[in-house]
C-alpha positions in Angstrom: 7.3 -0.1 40.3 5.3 -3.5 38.8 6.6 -4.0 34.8 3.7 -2.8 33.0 1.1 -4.9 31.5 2.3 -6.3 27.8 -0.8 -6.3 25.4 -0.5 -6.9 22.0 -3.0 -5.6 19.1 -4.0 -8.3 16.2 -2.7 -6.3 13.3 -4.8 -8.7 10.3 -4.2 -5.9 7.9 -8.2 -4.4 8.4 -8.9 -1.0 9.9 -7.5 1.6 11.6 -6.1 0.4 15.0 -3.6 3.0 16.1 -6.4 4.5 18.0 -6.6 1.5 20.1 -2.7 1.4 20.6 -2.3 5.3 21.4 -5.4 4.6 24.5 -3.8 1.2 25.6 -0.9 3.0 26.0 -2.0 5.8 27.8 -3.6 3.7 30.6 -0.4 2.3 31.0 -0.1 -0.7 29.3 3.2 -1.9 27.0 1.7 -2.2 23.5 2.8 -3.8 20.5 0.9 -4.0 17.1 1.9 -6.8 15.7 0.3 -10.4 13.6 3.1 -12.3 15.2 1.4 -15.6 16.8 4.5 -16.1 19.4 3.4 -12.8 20.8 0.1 -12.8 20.6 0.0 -15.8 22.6 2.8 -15.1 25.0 1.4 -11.6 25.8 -0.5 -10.8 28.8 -3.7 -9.8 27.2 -5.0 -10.1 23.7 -6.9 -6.9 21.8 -9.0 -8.3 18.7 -10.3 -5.0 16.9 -12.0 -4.5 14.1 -14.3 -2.8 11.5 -16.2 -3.2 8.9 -17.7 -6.1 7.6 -18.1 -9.8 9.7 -16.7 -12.1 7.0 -13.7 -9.8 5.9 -12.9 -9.1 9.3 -12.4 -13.1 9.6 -10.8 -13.5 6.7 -8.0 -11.1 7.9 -8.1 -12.9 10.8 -7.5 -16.3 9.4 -5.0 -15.0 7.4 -2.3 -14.4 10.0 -3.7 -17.6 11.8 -5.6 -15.2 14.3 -8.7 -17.7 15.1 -6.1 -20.3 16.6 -4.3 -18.0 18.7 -7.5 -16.5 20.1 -8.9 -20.1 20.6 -5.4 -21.6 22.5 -5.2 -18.5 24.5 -9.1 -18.7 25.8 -8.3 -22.2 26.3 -5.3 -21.9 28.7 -7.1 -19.0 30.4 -5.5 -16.0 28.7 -7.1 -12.8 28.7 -8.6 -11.3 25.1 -10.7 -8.7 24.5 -12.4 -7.9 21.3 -13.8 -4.3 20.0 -16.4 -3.7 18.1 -16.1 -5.9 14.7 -13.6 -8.0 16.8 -16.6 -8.5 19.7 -18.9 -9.6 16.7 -17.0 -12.2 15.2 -16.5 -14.2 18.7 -19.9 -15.5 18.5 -21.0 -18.3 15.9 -22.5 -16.4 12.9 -23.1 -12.9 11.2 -25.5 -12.6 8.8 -25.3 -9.3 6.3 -27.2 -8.9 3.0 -28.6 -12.4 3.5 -24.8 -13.6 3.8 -24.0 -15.8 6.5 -20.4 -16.7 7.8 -19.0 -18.0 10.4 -17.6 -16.9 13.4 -15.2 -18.1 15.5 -17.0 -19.7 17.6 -16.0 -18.9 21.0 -20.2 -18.2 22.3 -23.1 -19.3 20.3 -25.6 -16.8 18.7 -25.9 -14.2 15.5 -24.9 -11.3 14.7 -27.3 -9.4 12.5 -28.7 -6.1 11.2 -30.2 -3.9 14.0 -33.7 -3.5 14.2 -34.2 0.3 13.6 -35.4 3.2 12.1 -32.1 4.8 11.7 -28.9 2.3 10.8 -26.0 2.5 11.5 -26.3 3.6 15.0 -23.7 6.2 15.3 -23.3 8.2 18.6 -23.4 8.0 22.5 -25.1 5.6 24.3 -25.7 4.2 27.8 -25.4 0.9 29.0 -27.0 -1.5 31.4 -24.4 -2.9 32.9 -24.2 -6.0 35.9 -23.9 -5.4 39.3 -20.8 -7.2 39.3 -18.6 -5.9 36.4 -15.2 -5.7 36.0 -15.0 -4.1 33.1 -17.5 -0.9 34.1 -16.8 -0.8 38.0 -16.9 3.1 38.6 -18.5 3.9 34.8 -21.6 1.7 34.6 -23.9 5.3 34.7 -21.9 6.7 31.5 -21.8 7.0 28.0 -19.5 5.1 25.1 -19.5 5.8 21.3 -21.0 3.5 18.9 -20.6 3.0 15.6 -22.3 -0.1 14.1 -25.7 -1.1 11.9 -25.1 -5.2 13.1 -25.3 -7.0 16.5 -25.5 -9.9 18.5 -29.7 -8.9 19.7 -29.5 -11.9 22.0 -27.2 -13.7 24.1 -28.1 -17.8 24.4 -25.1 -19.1 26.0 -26.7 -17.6 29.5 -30.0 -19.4 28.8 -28.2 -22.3 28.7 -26.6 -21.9 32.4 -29.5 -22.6 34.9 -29.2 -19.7 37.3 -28.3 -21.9 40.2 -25.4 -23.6 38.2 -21.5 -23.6 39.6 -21.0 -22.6 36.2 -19.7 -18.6 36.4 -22.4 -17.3 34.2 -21.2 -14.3 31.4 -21.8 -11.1 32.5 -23.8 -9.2 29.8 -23.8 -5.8 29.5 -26.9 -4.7 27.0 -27.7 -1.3 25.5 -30.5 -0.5 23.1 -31.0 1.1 19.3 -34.6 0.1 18.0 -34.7 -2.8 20.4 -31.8 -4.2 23.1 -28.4 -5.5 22.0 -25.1 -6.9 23.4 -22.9 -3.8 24.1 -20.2 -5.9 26.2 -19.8 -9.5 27.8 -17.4 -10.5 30.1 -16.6 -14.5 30.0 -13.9 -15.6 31.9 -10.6 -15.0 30.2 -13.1 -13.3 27.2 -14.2 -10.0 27.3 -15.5 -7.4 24.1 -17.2 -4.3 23.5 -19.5 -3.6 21.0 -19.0 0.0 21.4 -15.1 1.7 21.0 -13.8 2.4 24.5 -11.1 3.9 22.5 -13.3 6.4 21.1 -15.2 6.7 24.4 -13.7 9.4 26.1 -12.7 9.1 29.8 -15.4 6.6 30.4 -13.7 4.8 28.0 -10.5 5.1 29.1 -11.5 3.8 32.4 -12.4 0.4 31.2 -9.2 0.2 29.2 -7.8 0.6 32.9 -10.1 -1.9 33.9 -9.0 -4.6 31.8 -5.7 -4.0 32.0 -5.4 -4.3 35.8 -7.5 -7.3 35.3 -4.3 -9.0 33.4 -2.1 -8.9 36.6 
């Protein structure tokens, strides 16, 4: 039998993440919470979750050094995926109440207040997923649960990539509440989900699997 995947949750102290352990776990992988940088780096795959609000969320992150260790591992190639607030904060900005911070950086873009009659958006949703996905090979017809009145409502790093580019352009997987929105991108080594594939029920479960079969 292969040694299982090691993954290690970002515990910055913000929001409930056990939820995200207990699924990791049951697709297999060997899961450790922990805000240990040695292990967060040396670990086969990275999960960044989070809740909330965009410029606590990074403060708790730079608090246990957590934007370095995301940054070295994307930049030796190491797999990370970010949830939900942890998705948000990997572009360049968030704006709530007129507030802006700053990301970390890793795509350009905004993350702001959705567009619609009814915020948060709260529920099941589809997706419009790529072709070509990793991440939702088998699922790309079902549902996931959102939680979540901000968003990233466009995605510019793939306007920047001409379409016949050797550049490996992100995949972008969009969904739509009062107007279309980034539900997941894939990015080399980086991949998130607006939506909680923990919370997501087998569909859900199945793009944990994904990932995590990805890190081999």
């Amino acid at each position: 039998m292969s040694t299982p995947a090691r993954v290690v949750v970002l515990d910055y102290g913000f929001g409930n993440v056990r939820s995200a352990v207990r699924a990791l776990e049951r697709v297999g992988a060997h899961v450790e919470l922990t805000a240990d940088k040695r292990a967060a780096s040396e670990a086969d795959g990275l999960v960044v979750p989070g809740v909330g609000a965009f410029a606590a969320v990074m403060a708790g992150l730079r608090g246990v050094d957590g934007h370095q260790v995301v940054d070295r591992r994307l930049a030796g190639g190491r797999p990370v995926l970010g949830i939900c607030v942890g998705m948000q904060v990997m572009f360049a900005e968030g704006v709530e109440h007129g507030e802006r911070a700053d990301g970390l950086g890793e795509w350009p873009g905004v993350v702001d207040r959705l567009q619609a009659p009814v915020v948060p958006h709260m529920g099941w949703a589809t997706v419009d997923a790529p072709d070509d996905s990793v991440l939702f090979a088998g699922i790309a017809d079902e549902r996931f649960y959102f939680v979540h009145s901000y968003a990233a409502r466009s995605f510019p790093l793939t306007d920047d990539i001409p379409t016949d580019s050797p550049i490996n352009r992100p995949l972008v997987t969009w969904s739509d509440h009062g107007g279309r929105f980034v539900a997941a991108v894939e990015n080399g080594p980086l991949a998130a989900t607006q939506f909680h594939p923990e919370k997501s029920g087998d569909a859900g479960a199945q793009l944990l699997t994904n990932w995590v079969a990805s890190l081999r």
